[in-house]
C-alpha positions in Angstrom: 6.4 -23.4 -1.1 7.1 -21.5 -4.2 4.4 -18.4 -3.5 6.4 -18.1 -0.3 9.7 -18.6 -1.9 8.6 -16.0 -4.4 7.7 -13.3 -1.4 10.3 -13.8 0.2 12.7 -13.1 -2.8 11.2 -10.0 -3.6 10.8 -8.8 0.3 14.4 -9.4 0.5 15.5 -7.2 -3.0 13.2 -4.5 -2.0 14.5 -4.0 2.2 18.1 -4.6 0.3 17.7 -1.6 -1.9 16.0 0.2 0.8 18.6 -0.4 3.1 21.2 0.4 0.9 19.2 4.2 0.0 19.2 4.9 3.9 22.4 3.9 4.8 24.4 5.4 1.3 21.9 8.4 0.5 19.6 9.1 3.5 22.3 8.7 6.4 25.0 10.8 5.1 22.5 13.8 3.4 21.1 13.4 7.2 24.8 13.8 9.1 27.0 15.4 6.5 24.5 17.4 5.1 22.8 18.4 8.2 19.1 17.6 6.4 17.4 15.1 7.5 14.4 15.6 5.7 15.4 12.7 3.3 16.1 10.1 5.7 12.8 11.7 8.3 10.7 9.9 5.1 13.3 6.5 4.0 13.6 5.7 7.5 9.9 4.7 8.0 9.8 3.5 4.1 12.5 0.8 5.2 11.4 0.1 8.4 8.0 -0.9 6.9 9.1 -3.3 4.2 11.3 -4.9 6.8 8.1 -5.9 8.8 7.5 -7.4 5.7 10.5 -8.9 4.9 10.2 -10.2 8.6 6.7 -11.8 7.8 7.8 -12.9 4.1 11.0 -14.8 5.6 9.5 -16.1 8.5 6.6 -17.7 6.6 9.1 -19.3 4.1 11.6 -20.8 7.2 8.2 -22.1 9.0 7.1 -24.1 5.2 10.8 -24.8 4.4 11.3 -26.3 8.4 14.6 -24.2 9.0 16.0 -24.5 12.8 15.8 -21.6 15.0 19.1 -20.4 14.6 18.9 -20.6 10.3 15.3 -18.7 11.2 17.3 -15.8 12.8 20.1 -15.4 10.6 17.6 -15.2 7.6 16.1 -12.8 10.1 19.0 -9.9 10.7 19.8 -10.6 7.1 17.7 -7.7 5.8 19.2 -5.7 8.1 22.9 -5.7 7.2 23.5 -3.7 3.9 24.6 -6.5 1.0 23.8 -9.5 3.2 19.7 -9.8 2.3 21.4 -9.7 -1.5 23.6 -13.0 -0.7 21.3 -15.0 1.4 18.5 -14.1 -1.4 20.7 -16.1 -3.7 21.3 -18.9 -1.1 18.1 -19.5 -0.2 17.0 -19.7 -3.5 19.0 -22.1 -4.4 18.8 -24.7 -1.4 14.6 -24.0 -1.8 14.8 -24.9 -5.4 17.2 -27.5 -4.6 15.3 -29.3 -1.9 11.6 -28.6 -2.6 11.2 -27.4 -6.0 12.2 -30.3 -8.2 10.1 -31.6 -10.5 8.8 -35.2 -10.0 10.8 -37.3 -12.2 13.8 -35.4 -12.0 16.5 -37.7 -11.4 14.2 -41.0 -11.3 14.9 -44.0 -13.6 11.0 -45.1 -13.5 9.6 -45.8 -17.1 6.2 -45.6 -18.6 4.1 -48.4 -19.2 
């Protein structure tokens, strides 16, 4: 669980970023400034690492036994600017909170 957990954290930092270059930088150099030779080469970059992201997030909501619709909306979340950024965070923490605990944390068992 954590190696998955751990993909699917990075996966959803880089698509965030990328999203964020083709949407802030690529988008408006391509419409405003009528050259779209910067988003003809992000474009493909980020569409790429969302596969990825797609295959990182998938694999974590299969291990972590997420219903459908949690699958989905951890799905599209690489694809709204800001939102893979949040639900990076949130994930995280309910992984950690449900999965990654240590053994004896929280048990009143004693040695001996």
């Amino acid at each position: 669980m954590k190696g998955a957990l751990t993909r699917y954290r990075v996966m959803a930092y880089v698509v965030g970023v990328m999203l964020l270059v083709l949407v802030c930088v690529a988008m408006p150099i391509r419409y405003i400034g009528k050259d779209p030779s910067v988003s003809a080469v992000v474009s493909p970059i980020h569409g790429f690492l969302y596969i990825v992201y797609l295959l990182a997030a998938l694999d974590l909501a299969i291990k972590a036994r997420w219903n459908f619709w949690t699958t989905v909306g951890l799905l599209l979340s690489g694809a709204v600017p800001f939102l893979s950024f949040y639900m990076e965070r949130r994930v995280t923490k309910q992984v950690q909170e449900r999965f990654l605990q240590p053994a004896g944390a929280g048990s009143t068992a004693s040695a001996g």
